[in-house]
Structure formats: C-alpha cells, structure tokens
C-alpha positions, 0 to 999 in steps of 0.5 A: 855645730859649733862657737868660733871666735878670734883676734886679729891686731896689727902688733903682736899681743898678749889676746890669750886670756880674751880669746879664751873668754869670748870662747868659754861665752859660747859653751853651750854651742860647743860643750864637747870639746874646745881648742886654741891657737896663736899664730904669728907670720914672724913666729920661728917655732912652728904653732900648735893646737892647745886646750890651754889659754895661750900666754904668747904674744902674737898677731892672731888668736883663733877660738873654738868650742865644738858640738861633735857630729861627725868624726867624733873622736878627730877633727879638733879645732882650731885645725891646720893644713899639713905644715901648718900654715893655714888654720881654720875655726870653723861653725857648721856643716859641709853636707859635700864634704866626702865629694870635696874630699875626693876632688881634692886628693886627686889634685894631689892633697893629703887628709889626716880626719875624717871630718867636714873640717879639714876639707876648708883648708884645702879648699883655701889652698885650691881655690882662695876665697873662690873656695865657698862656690863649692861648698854645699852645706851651712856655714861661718867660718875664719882661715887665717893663711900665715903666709899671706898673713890674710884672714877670711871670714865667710858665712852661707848663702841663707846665714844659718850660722851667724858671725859677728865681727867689729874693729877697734884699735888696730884689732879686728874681733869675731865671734858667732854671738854678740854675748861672746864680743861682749865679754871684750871691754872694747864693745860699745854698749852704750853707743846705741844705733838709733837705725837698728833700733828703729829697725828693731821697732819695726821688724821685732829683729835688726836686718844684717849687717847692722846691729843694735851697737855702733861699730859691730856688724854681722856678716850678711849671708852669701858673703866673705870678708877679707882682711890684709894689711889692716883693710877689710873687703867683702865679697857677696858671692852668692844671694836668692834671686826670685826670677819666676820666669817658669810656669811648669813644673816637673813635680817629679824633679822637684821631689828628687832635689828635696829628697837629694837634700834631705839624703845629704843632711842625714850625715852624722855620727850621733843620732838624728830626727826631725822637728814635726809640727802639723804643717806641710814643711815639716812633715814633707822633710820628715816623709822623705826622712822615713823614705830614706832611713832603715830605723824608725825616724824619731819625731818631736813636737811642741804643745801649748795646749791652747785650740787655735794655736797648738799644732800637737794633734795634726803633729800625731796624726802626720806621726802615726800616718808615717810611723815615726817615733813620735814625742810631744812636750808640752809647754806651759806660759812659765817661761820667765827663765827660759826668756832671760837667758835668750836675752842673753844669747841673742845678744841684742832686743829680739822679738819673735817670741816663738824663740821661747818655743824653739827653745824649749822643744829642742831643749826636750829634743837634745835629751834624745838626739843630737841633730833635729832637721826642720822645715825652714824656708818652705814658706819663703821659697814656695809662698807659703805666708797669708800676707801673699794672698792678701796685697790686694787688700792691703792696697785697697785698705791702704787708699783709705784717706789717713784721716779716716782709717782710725774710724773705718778701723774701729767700726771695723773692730766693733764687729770682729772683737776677740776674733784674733784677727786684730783687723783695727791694726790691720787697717792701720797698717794697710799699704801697698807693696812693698810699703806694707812691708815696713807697716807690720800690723801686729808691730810699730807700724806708722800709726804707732810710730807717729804716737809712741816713738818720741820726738828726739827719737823720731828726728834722728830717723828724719835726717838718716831716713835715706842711709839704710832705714827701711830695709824691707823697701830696698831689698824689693827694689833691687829684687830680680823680677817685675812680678810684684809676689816675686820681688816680695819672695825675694826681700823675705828671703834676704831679710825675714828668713835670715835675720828673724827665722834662722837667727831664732832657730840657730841662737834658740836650739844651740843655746841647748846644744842641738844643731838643726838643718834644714834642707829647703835652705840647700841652695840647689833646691833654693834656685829651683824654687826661684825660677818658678813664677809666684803664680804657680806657687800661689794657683787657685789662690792657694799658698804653696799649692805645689808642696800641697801638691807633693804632699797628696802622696804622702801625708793625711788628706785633712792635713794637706788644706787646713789653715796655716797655724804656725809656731806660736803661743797665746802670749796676749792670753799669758800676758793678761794672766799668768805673765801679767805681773811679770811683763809689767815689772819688766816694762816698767821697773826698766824705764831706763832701756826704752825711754830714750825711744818711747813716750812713757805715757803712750807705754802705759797707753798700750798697756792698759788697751791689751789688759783690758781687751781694747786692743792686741798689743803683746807683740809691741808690749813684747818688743819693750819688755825684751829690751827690759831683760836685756838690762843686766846682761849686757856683759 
C-alpha cells in the first residue's frame, strides 16, 4: 500500500521541488521507501528512477512512497517497463498478479521483479486503457507512456484506494490524498463548493467526484481518466449493478467464491490477521482465513467499554470458537489528538466518527501485522442494514402531513426517551424511498435544513438543485432493477460503501500504515451477490439471512441472530461529559468555518438541546465541529 503523486504541465518545468512535497505529505502511507522520476517525450538521455528531488525541467513528474507487502526487497517505484518508456506509481494490490504474469510472458513479455507492480506496465503495453478489466484486486494508479505522451489515471471497481486530481494553468496534478494536492499553492482552498458542502450536511461525507474545493475531483470508482494533448476523457469501466433476477441460491458456490477471495487476499510478504468485531462479516472472512492458514490467524478488536455499543465479548467468543490469536484494545473518549490529525488526512469535513475507531485499532494492530483483512461490503452486498427492513415505516411515517410531524414526533419522544432510538428525529426524517435516502434521521435532514441552514446558503442550493444535489436520488434512478430494495442495494454501493466506508477505512488505517483488504469487495463475489433478489437476502424478514445461513457451520449459535452493533461509540455520552468543553471550544471558537452555512443561534439550539437531554444531536454537532478542526490544517 502505497502514496502516489504527479504533475503533468504542457511545457516542460522546473515541478521537482512540488512533487517532492506532495510525496513527503503521504509518509505515513509509504514509510518503507520512496522514488521519483521526471520524464519528458523530447528528453535525449534515457530517464531514471532517483530517491533525490529531481532538478530537471521537464513534462512529467511521478511521486511515490511505498508501504512493502510483497517483494520487499525489489519492485521500487516510480517503475518502468524494460526500455524505459512506460512508467508507472502505483497505490494498492493486484491479488492475480502471478496469473497476469504468467499470460504475459507467454505473449512474449519480459519481467525483472517479483512484485504486483510490474505487471501494470505490460498490461498497458498489451491491452492500453483496456488493461484494468483484467485486473482483480484494489487499486489507483498513473502510467505515463512517453511515446505516446499519454497519462492514465485508473481507480478500482469499489474505490478502496482514493485519487484526487485537478487542473490549473496548463498542469494537471494527482495525488491519493487531498493534504498532499494542498501542499501545491495552486489548490483553491477558499473556493468552497456549496454542492459538496450541502452534501456534506446531508450525508457526513462528500459523494465523488466532488470535493469540498471548486476545480479538485476525486476519480469515481470503476473509472480511468486519460490525459493527451492537454484534454482529459474518463471511462467508467466497470460499476455494481444490483439486478436480483435469481431466487436460489447455491450456498455452496457462494462459500467457495468467498473463500477464493479470501485465498488470494492472503498473499503477502509481511505478517497478516484479520479486524474481528462480534458481527457476522468479519467473523465469516476470519472463519475462512483459519480454514485456509497453517499458523494460528491473529485477530484484534476494539473496546469501548460501553454495553450497548461495545462488540469485544462476542469478539472473544468468535476468537476462542475459532482459535485465534486474539488482541482486544481498549479505547477511552480521550481522542482529541487522534481527531485532529485525521482532519487533517482526510483533507476535507469528514463525519463518520467511527473513523476515530478505525484508527485506533489499526494503530494497535500495525504494532503486530502489516496487513488487516476486513469485512467491508457484506452489509451493502447481502442487506445487511436495519434501514432495509424498515421502508415501510419510513413511508408510513412519511405521509404524516408536515405540519403535524413536529407533534406526532414529540409525543412520540415523551414515550421512548434515552431509548437511543432518537424515534422524534426519525419521524422527521421519515420518507419513502429513495427520498429518505437524502433524509438521514441522525443528520440535516429536511427538517434541520429548513431551520439551521442559513438563507444565503439555502438559495445557492435552490438555483443549483438540479446540477448533481441529491446524489443519493440519482444513483436510485439510474439503478439496474425495478425492485425497490435492490435499487437502494445499488445507490449504498456507488455512494455509501466508497465515499464514507472505504474512504474511512483507507484514509483511517494508512494514516498508521496498515493496509486492510477486504475480500466482499472481490468483484467476483460482488456480481454474485448482485444477481441474487433482495427478497432472498432479506427472507423472513431477516438482514442478510444468507451469510447467517453460512455462518450456522461456522460461528457460535448466540452470534449468529444477535442484533446489529456496529463500529461505534457513545459519542452523545462523551459529548456530554469527557468531550463537552472540548466539542465546544471547537464549535464555537471557530464560528468562522460554519457560519457561512448555519444560523449562529439554531447552533447554539442544538447544542443546548444535546446537553441537556432534550434531544441527540452529536452526530450534527459532530458535523461542525470537524469543520472547526479543520481550520488550520488547511496547508
């Protein structure tokens, strides 16, 4: 795993000195080794790789910092084919690469490592842009063909690697984090975009391919971008398409693909284990890690120590059923640190708070491994959220007249207080499908736009309400099936699972240099998924009975049926008490970041409300307070 970077200009230039600091932004992803190279289509003496900031002018400038997994000691990057005409900086891993290989030479080609790497820049020479149907694995990557003076940009099927690129001044720039673009004068920090910020409020993260700064983009999943002649073009090669048209399903074939899955994700030169919380997902990829590995599988999980959100018992049950190696870390709210440097790694507001989570175990976890597998995806693919279950209730809620939900929901919150159900917001939030889809209970849905946003701010998103605002809507549109479940499957995985899950995870767990893959996310095991109906995945009214079903030979009976937890914290808890002062001085002492968006007086509303019980606002009080700590690490 790895941090790319590069500049592209239509004149050769003096970019050294910049590719160099957008690299050394990304240490953490690449703390093993790091490369440069400048290449120019008129240059007379042949390029080469160089640990040194290059000095030369020229057209191109390719950046990397590596995280070694496999063939350790070659492999070095920025890496070139055999004459040195095709160049790659490549963040990732191609889990076929041996296959790749193999294909490859009997076409004639000639290998150097033993690496994932080199395989890119045959591919490109076999097949050009064609190259990443054939690739299995998680991936963003730049090849810049000197001939042809062509760069390509590519990103995986699900976007677990992120790339983020803009263009100014006749130069093109990319790196895999925002922070690294922002070490370049040219980024337009101040040129907020008021559709990613309304996104933002709405979803607690910004949908690709916007970002929160006019003119930067992040390249959606399943996509490649090519540059030439100073004009970009992107491909969507590959996207999850939900049809459901199967009923039954060989649950034996479906074992066998996951485990496929697992087997090539276990492919590494440093140790590996595996992230096991007490839910299915996880401890399903970890059953079959232990099926497949000689050595006993080493497991870590997380500890809150609070009863309703902490998963560490069932984690030890899962642990001492299978026999792992087990390692439990326990986390306490004192995280003010923690939250501050992924502001900063994330680059731009980021809300799910978990994040704080993820770091923290796989900073714990890197002290023993180099590689966590996860459980990523299971929810998106085989139904495996509440909300699913309950659009009938959204609906019914939701043709309550507007005028009357206020009252309906607070007599319903006299009844159900410090339940953590928060069933008043619910209620507001309530819609049918795929509008509840934009009406997030915990965040601004409509009701809290109506109030908190600020006029000005209300009428940019009025006249720009058809240029790419609710993004949630038009993923469900365009989705493969009539099925209602399966169009919303479909949007969670274009939307959700990319641009919060595995931004979280990647951004999260390299920031303590640990790569995590995750083997859902194989997109083998992806379009199976997607062929089979949501009914099936949801039968008697079950969230993903069919890994249930797998997990009846593998796991603890109690396990299998217990409700869904998920990788959460009592922040409402901490933000009433540890955290209080803290979240305050972080709203309030930077007024500045939010208030071009938010009514001063409805921010004190809120907070007041949460502090007092009234009402559970942490996740929007959350929301302002990452854009507080986003101030000052804007550079």
């Amino acid at each position: 795993m790895c941090g790319i970077a590069g500049i592209l200009s239509d004149h050769p230039e003096h970019y050294g000195e910049q590719v160099t600091k957008m690299t050394e932004a990304m240490i953490h992803r690449g703390p093993d080794d790091w490369g440069y190279v400048a290449l120019d289509p008129t240059a007379k003496t042949e390029p080469v790789r160089t640990k040194q900031t290059p000095t030369e002018s020229a057209r191109v400038f390719l950046g990397h910092r590596r995280l070694a997994i496999i063939d350790l000691k070659g492999s070095a990057q920025p890496l070139a084919n055999r004459n040195n005409t095709v160049w790659v900086t490549f963040n990732g891993e191609i889990y076929n690469y041996r296959q790749l290989r193999q294909c490859l030479t009997l076409k004639g080609h000639i290998f150097r490592d033993e690496g994932d790497t080199e395989v890119l820049v045959h591919l490109w020479e076999e097949y050009g842009e064609k190259m990443v149907d054939h690739l299995i694995g998680m991936f963003a990557f730049a090849i810049y063909d000197i001939k042809q003076d062509v760069l390509l940009l590519a990103r995986d099927r699900f976007g677990q690697k992120p790339l983020f690129y803009m263009e100014q001044n006749g130069c093109f720039y990319f790196a895999s984090e925002l922070q690294a673009l922002k070490k370049l004068n040219a980024i337009p920090i101040n040129d907020i975009d008021n559709i990613a910020m309304a996104q933002y409020f709405r979803y607690g993260y910004i949908p690709s391919p916007r970002t929160l700064y006019k003119g930067v983009s992040s390249l959606k999943p399943g996509h490649t971008l090519l540059r030439h002649k100073g004009h970009s073009s992107q491909t969507c090669y590959w996207r999850p398409q939900v049809t459901g048209e199967e009923r039954d399903v060989d649950m034996c074939q479906l074992q066998e693909i996951i485990d496929k899955a697992v087997k090539s994700r276990l492919i590494s030169d440093v140790p590996l284990g595996t992230f096991l919380s007490g839910g299915i997902d996880s401890s399903l990829i970890t059953a079959s890690m232990v099926r497949q590995k000689d050595d006993p599988v080493k497991t870590f999980t997380i500890s809150t120590g609070n009863s309703w959100c902490d998963e560490s018992r069932e984690a030890q049950l899962i642990a001492d059923h299978l026999d792992t190696k087990h390692h439990t870390f326990n986390v306490t709210p004192d995280f003010v640190e923690i939250s501050a440097k992924l502001a900063k790694h994330y680059g731009q507001p980021f809300a799910d708070p978990s994040a704080v989570l993820t770091y923290y175990v796989s900073r714990e976890t890197k002290k023993h491994v180099t590689v966590a597998l996860t459980g990523d995806g299971g929810d998106e693919l085989f139904g495996g959220y509440g909300s699913y279950m309950n659009s009938a209730k959204y609906a019914i809620f939701g043709n309550i007249p507007r005028f009357a939900r206020p009252a309906v929901a607070n007599f319903a919150d006299f009844f159900m207080r410090n339940s953590h159900s928060n069933v008043k917001d619910a209620i507001l939030a309530a819609r049918r499908i795929p509008e509840k889809g934009e009406n997030i209970s915990v965040l601004y849905h409509q009701y809290w736009q109506n109030r908190v946003f600020s006029s000005e701010f209300k009428k940019t998103l009025t006249a720009a309400e058809e240029i790419d605002n609710e993004k949630f809507i038009s993923y469900f549109n365009a989705a493969s099936s009539d099925d209602v479940m399966d169009r919303w499957m479909e949007a969670d995985q274009r939307m959700y699972l990319p641009d919060d899950i595995l931004t979280k995870v990647d951004i999260a767990s390299m920031a303590a240099s640990l790569e995590c893959r995750a083997p859902f996310l194989d997109h083998r095991v992806a379009e199976f998924a997607n062929r089979i109906s949501s009914r099936t995945k949801l039968k008697n009214n079950t969230t993903k009975y069919l890994l249930k079903q797998l997990a009846k030979t593998e796991l603890p009976q109690e396990i299998i049926n217990r409700p869904k937890t998920g990788f959460s914290m009592p922040l409402d808890e901490w933000m009433r008490g540890d955290l209080k002062d803290w979240c305050y001085s972080t709203i309030f002492d930077n007024i500045s970041t939010w208030e071009p968006y938010l009514k001063k007086d409805e921010v004190k509303m809120l907070w007041k409300q949460h502090i007092t019980e009234e009402c559970n606002h942490s996740a929007r009080l959350w929301q302002i307070a990452v854009m507080g700590m986003m101030k000052g690490v804007e550079r």
